[in-house]
N, C-alpha and C positions, 0 to 999 in steps of 0.2 A: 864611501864619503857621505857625509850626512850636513845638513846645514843646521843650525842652532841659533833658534832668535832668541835673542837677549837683549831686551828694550829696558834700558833703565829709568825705570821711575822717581819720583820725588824722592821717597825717603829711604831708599834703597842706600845703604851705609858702602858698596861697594862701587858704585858710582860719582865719578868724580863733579862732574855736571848734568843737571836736567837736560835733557833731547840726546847724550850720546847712545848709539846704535851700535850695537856688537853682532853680525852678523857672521862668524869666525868658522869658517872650513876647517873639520877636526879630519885627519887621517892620521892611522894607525901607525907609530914609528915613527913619524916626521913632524917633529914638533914646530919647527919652522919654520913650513912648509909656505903657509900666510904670511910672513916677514919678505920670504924671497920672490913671493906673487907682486907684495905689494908695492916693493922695489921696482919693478916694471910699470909702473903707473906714468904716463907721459914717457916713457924714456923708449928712444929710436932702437936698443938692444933688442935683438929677437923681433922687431915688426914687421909683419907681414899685412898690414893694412892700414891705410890712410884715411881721418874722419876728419872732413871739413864741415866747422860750426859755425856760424855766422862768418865765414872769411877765414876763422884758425884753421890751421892744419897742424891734425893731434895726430900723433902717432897709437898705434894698437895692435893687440892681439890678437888673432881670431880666432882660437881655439878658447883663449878665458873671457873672452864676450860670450862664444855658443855657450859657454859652459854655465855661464850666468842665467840667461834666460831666453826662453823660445822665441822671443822676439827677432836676437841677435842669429839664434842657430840657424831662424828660417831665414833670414837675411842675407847672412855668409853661407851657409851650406845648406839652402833647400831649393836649388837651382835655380834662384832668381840672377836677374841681371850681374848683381853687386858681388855675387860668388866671384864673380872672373875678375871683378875692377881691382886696382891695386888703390884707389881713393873712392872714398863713400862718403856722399853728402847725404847728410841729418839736416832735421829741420828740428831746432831746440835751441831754448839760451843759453849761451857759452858758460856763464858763470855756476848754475845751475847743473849741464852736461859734465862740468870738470868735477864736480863734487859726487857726480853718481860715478863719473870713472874710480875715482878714489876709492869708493863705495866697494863699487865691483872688483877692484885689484885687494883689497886691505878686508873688506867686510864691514869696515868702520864710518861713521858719519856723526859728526858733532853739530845735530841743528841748533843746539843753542848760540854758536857761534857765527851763525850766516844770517841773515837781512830776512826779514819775515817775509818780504817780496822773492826772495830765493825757497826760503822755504816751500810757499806754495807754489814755485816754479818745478822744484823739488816732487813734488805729491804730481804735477800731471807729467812727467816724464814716469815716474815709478808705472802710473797707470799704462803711460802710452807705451810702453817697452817690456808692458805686467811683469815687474816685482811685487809680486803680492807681498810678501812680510814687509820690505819696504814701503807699501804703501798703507799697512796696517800699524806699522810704529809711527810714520807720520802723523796719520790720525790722532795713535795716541794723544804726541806729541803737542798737536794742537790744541785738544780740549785744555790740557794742563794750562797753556798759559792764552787761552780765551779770554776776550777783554772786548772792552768796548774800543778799540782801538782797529783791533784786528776782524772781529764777530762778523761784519760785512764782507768784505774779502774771504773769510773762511768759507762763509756761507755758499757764495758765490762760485770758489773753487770745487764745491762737495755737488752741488746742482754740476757743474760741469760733467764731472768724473761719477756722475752717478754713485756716489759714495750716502747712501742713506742713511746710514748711522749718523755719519758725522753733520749731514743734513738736520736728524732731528734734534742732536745735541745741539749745533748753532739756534734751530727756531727756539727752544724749551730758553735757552739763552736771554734771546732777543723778546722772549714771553717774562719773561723777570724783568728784566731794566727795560720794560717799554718807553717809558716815561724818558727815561737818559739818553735812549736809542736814537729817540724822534726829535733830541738839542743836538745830537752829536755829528758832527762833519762826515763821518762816514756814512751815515745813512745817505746820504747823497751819491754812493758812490754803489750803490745796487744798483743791480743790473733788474730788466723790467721782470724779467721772470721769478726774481728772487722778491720784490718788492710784490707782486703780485700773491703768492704765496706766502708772504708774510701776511698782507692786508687779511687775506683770507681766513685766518687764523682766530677763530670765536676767542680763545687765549691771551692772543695781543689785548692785551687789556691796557686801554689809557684812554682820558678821553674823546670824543669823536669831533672835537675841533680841534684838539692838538694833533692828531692825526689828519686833518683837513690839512691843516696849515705847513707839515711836515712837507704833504704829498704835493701841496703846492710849489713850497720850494726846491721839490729834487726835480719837478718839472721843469721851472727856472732852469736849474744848473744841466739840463740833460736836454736844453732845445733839441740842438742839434742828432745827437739820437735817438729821439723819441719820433719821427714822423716817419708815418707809412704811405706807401705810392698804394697799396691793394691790403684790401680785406679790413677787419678792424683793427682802427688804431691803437697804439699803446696805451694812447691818453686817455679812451673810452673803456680798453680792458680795464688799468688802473681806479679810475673813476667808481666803478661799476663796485669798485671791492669796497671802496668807502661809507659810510651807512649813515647816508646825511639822515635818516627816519630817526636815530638817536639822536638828533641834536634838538634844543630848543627852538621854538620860533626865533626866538631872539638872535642867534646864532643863525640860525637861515638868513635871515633877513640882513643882520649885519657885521657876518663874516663869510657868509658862504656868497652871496648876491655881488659884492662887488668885483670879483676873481670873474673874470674871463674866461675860463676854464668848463664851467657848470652855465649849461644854458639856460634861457627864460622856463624850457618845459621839463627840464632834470629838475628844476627847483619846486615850479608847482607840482610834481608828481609824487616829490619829497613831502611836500606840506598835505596834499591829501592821502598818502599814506599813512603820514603821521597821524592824522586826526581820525580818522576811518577804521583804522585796525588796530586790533585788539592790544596792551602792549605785551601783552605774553605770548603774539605771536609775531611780534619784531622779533629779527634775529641779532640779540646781543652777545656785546664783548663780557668775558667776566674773568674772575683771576682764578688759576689753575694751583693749587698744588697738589702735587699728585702724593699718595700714600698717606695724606696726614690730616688730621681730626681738625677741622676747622670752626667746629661750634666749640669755643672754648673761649673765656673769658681773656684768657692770654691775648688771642688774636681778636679781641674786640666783638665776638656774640655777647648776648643775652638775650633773656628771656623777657620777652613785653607783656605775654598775655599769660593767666592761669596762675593759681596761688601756689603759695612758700616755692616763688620762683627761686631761690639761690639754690635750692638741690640739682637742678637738672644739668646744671653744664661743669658742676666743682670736681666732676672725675671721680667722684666715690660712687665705685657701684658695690659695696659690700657692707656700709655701716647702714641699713636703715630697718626699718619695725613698722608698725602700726601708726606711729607716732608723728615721725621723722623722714625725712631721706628721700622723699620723694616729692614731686610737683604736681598739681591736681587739678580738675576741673571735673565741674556737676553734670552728668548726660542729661542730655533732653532731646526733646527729637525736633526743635527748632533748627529749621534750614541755614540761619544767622550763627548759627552756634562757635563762640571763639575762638574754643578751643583752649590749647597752648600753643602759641606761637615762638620764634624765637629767631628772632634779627640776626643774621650776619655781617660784620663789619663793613664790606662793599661786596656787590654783585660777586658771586663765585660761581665756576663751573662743579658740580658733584652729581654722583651717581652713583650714592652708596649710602645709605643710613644705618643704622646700629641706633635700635631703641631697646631699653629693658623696660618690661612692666611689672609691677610689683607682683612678687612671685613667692611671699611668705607663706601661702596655703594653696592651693588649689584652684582658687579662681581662675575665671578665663575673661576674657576682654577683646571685643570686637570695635576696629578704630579704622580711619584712614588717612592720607597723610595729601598735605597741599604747599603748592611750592608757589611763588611769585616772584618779581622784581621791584613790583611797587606795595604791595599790600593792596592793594585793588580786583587785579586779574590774577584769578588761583586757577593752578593746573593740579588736576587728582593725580598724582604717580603712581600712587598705593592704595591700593581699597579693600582693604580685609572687613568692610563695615557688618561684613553677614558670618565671618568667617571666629570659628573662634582659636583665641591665640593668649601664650601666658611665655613669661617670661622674656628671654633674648629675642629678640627680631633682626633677623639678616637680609635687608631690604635692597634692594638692586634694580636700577630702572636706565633710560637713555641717561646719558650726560645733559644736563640742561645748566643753564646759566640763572640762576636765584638770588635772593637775598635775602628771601622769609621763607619761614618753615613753618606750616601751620598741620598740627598731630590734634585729632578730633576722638575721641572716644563715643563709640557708639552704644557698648553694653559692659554691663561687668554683671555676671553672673552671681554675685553677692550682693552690690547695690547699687546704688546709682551716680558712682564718683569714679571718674577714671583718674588713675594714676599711673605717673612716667618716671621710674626714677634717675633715670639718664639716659644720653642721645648724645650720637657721633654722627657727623655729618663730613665725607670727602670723595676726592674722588680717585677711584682706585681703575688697575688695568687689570688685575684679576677678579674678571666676573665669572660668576658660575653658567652654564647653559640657562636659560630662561626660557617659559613657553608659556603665553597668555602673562606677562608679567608675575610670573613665579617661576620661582627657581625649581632647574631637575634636576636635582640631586644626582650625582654619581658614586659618592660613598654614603655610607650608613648615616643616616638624620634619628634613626630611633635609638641617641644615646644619652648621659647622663651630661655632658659634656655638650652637647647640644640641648638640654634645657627640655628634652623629652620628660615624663613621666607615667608610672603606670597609678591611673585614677582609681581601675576598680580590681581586687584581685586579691588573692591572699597568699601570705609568704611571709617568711622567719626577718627576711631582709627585705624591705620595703621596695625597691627598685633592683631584684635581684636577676628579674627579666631581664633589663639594659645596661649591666655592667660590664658586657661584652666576653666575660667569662662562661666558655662551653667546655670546658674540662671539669671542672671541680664542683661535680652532685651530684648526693646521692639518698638514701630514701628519707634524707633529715631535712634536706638543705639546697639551697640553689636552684629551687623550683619557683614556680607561680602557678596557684590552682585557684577552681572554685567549683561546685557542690555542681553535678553534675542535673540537670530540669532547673538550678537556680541562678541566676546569677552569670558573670561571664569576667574576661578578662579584656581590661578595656587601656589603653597606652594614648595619652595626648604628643602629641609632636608641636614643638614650641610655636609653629607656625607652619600655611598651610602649602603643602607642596605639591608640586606637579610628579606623581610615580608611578610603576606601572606594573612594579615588582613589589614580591615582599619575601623573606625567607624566615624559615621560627625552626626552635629544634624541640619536638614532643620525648617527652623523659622516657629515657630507654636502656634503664638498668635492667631488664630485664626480656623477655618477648611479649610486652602486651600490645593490642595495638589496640587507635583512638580512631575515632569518627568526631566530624568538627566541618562550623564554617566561618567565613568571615566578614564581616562588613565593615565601611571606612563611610565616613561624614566628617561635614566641617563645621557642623554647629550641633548636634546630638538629637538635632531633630530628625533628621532627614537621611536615612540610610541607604549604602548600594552596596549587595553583596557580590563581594570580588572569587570568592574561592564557596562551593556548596561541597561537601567531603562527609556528608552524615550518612552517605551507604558505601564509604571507602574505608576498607583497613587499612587505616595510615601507622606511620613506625618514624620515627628517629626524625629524620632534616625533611623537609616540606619548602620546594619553592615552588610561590604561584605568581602567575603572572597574571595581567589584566590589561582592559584598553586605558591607555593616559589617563588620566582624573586628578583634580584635586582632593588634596589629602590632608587632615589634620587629627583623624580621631581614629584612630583604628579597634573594633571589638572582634575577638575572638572568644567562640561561644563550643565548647565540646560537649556533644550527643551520646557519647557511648564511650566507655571504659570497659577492654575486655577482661578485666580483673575485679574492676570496685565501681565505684559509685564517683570516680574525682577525676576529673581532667587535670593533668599535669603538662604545666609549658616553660619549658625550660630557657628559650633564648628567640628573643626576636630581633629582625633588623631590615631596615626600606629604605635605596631597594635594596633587593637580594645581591650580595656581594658574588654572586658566582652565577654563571651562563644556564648554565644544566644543573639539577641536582647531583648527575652524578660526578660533576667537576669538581664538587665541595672535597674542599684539603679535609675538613673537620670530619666529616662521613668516612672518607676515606680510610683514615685511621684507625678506625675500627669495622673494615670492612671484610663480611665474611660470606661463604657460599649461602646461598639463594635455599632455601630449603622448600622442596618442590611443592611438599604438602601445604605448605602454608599458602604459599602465590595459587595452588588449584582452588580452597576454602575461600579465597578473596573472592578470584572469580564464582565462584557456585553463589557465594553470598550478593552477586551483581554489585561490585566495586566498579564504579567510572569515577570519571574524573569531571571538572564542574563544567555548566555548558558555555561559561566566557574564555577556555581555551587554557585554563589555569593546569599545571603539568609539576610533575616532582615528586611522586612520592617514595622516599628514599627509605629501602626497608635495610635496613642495617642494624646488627645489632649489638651489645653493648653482653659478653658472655660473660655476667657478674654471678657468683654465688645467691642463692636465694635464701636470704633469713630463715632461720626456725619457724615454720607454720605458715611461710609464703604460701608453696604451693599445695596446700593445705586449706588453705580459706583464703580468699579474697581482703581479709581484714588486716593480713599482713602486708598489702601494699603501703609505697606513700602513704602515710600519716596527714591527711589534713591541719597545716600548722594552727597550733592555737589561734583562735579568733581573738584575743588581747593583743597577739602582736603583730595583725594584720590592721590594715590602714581601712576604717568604715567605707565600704562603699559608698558611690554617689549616686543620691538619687536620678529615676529617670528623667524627671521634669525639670531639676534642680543638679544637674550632675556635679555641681561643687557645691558641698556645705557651706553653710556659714562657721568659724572657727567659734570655741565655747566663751572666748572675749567679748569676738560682736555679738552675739546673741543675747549675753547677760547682761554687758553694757548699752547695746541699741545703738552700736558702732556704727555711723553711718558716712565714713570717710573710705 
């Protein structure tokens, strides 16, 4: 016997009305089996036990109550009293009990049909006798036709029954129509703990005298049960949530002063908070929508500060050049500096921005980003001001309550104009890990797709390192090298992360093996090497680990080719997507016995490993024919890709060029 929920939804075409419940007992062979249970409903035929509900005396089953739920089984048959009585009194309302009888003989229940006060009569019997699918289709039930009519009641019922879902669907509710919430008759009809955890609510956004005055009147209507003989009052908890510090003097003084309610020293405590601290650290109401881009001219942003403001909030992030498409302002190293700023319609909660910087060459750009309610007092969220950073930015901080956004450019490594060509601002529930306000990545950040790049290197395909292709290369194609005493292989990651891992796969078409090390920086000045590998014979997949750091520049530098003169790097990514080297799916696959001579020649040649704890070197090898004159001469390895269709290195001091425009023009935007 199996039970089968079947909750019909709105537009479910097989459903005749919204709220009906099909909970229908299938057994094998007896198709009607439910038709002849449910005939038993109220009827004296076959009862063996008596339920008196408020004064009725209902006839029933006791074998299809145990069979319903534990409640009933431990009731009737787990030795208690009521096993031996032929009448059992329930405490539940009559009109509400007869519809779960129904329920429980039939499997059916039409709440569309029954009195919204039945309804939630309904949901705390389900809990109190646990029907769980019953009390999960109720649920449903109730979102669907959530109103302002009912939202307080609902709410009210879900705080009872510990029902949290449906708790925060009501608040998220009552966080939308605040406004409507705090004119509406049922706001009066919260209960203190429901009212309490509303107030509480940074989201409840409406203003903080419409909300006085709400609080005032459910006071009024709620004399009677609001006063306590011990501990603190209702009135006091209540009070306590209200944030007279947002109101104006004027409002103090003549709406809050005359209520009874708010003493002489609640009042002055108000007005010298107000005046005394900071306003961005009063703790404001602001409006919440979750998952969705609120810097858009749609919902009433714009940009106040910084030139050819119409580019940054119009959604185009793909049509723009030299020319175009972006919004700008002049770096300087004045403390005052404007920035670009960019208004929100009214105060909003967010903890999430998405900034692009223009990203047509190379440059890199060091910025940081300031948040406010007034345009007075700025809070830093973001300070990449040392850090260098190009392209997308996936910024992630607390939720705070704003309604200016102020983006400052600190450098650009070409000149002295910073440029934004678009910015999303919301608030989202999918955050990444964060440490020191940067994100730790747990999948691969060094991609194409993440706005990674490799700055200095040579190869047939310019970014052929990070297209996450480790199958297909060979002694033509799909590599990244550079001229081994010269040069090195250098990957910018769009912005600067917290890592601690890195994995790369050294080309292993054949048995040579490399010596190499590696060092990460955030601005190209300032290097710390994570992996020393210049007396290890390394082969194939290489994960190194390291202590936490910020990360934004990674260089990998190879010492020794035991074939040629060319370090060859075929695939990198941070962090390392695999625990151990030898977990790697990719190595795997062409994994073959350990050849002893070789692993002895390591050690004699004093192979370790680096002294920050960095492990992996994965000898595996790739059993490909060797070309005509391979093993012959060294000259037959990898080919060095033409130097025409490799990308010019950057220099050290200047690691992004200037593009052949700005230079010949005197480009200074």
């Amino acid at each position: 016997m199996s039970s089968q929920h079947q909750y019909m939804p709105v537009n479910n075409p097989t459903s005749s009305r919204v709220g009906d419940i099909e909970h229908i007992m299938e057994v094998d062979c007896v198709g009607h089996l439910s038709e002849h249970i449910g005939s038993l409903c109220l009827s004296s035929e076959y009862s063996d036990v008596t339920l008196i509900v408020e004064g009725h005396r209902i006839p029933a089953h006791k074998v299809i109550l145990a069979a319903s739920s534990d409640y009933f089984r431990a009731l009737l048959y787990g030795g208690m009293k009521e096993a031996n009585e032929a009448e059992v009194v329930l405490q539940a309302p009559i009109h509400a009990f007869k519809a779960l009888l129904r329920y429980i003989y039939s499997g059916h229940m039409g709440l569309s049909v029954l009195r919204e006060d039945t309804v939630l009569d309904m949901l705390g019997l389900a809990h109190q006798f646990n029907f769980q699918e019953l009390e999960a289709a109720i649920s449903d039930y109730l979102r669907q036709v959530l109103a302002l009519r009912n939202v307080c009641a609902v709410l009210d019922a879900a705080r009872l029954y510990g029902l949290n879902a449906l708790m925060d669907y009501c608040y998220n509710f009552l966080d939308r129509n605040a406004a409507e919430v705090l004119q509406h008759d049922t706001f009066l009809q919260l209960s203190v703990e429901a009212l309490q955890g509303l107030l509480e609510r940074d989201s409840f956004f409406a203003p903080e005298v419409d909300i006085f005055k709400a609080v005032c009147n459910w006071f009024n209507a709620n004399q009677p049960f609001v006063k306590s003989d011990s501990g603190t009052s209702p009135v006091d908890k209540i009070l306590k949530c209200v944030r007279l510090t947002l109101m104006s003097l004027e409002e103090l003084l003549g709406v809050v002063r005359p209520f009874s309610l708010v003493t002489p020293d609640m009042l002055l405590d108000a007005i010298h908070d107000k005046t005394t601290t900071r306003t961005t650290d009063l703790r404001h109401r602001g409006l919440l929508v979750p998952e969705e881009n609120v810097a858009t001219p749609k919902r009433g942003a714009r940009v106040i500060s910084g030139d050819m403001r119409s580019a940054l909030l119009d959604g185009n992030s793909d049509n723009y050049d030299m020319e175009r498409g972006y919004t700008r302002h002049n770096i300087s190293d004045a403390a005052d500096n404007p920035g670009i700023v960019v208004r929100l319609a009214t105060t909003t909660i967010i903890n999430h921005i998405r900034l692009l910087l223009w990203d047509r060459d190379n440059r890199s750009y060091a910025y940081y980003i300031e948040v406010s309610v007034d345009q007075k007092d700025w809070v830093r969220v973001i300070d990449h001001s040392n850090y260098f950073c190009r392209s997308w930015q996936n910024l992630y901080f607390e939720p705070r309550v704003v309604q200016y956004i102020k983006v400052v450019g600190t450098s650009n490594t070409v000149n002295k104009v910073f440029h934004a060509v678009s910015l999303e601002a919301m608030h989202t529930s999918v955050v990444p890990p964060l440490c020191e306000g940067l994100v730790r990545p747990v999948h691969n950040v060094a991609t194409l797709e993440l706005s990674a790049v490799v700055i200095e290197g040579i190869s047939r395909s310019r970014n052929a390192l990070l297209n996450g292709d480790t199958e297909h290369y060979d002694w033509e194609q799909g590599y990244t090298c550079h001229q081994l005493g010269s040069g090195a292989i250098v990957v910018q990651l769009a912005q600067p992360y917290m890592l601690s891992s890195l994995r790369m796969l050294l080309w292993d078409c054949d048995y040579r093996h490399y010596s190499y090390y590696v060092e990460v920086s955030l601005n190209y000045w300032h290097w710390d090497m994570v992996a020393d590998r210049t007396r290890d014979a390394c082969r194939s997949w290489q994960v190194i680990y390291f202590t936490p750091r910020p990360v934004s520049i990674i260089r990998i530098v190879g010492t020794n080719n035991s074939v040629n003169e060319v370090f060859h790097l075929v695939h990198l990514e941070c962090p390392s997507q695999v625990e151990e080297a030898r977990d790697d799916p990719a190595a795997k696959k062409t994994r073959h016995s350990k050849d002893g001579r070789e692993a002895r020649s390591s050690r004699d040649r004093g192979g370790r490993s680096s002294d920050d704890g960095s492990t992996g070197n994965s000898i595996e090898a790739r059993r490909t024919p060797s070309p005509p004159g391979e093993a012959a001469a060294p000259a037959g390895s990898p080919p060095l890709p033409p130097a025409a269709s490799a990308p010019p290195p950057a220099p050290r001091a200047l690691p992004v060029a200037e593009t052949a425009t700005e230079a010949e023009e005197g480009y200074d935007d």
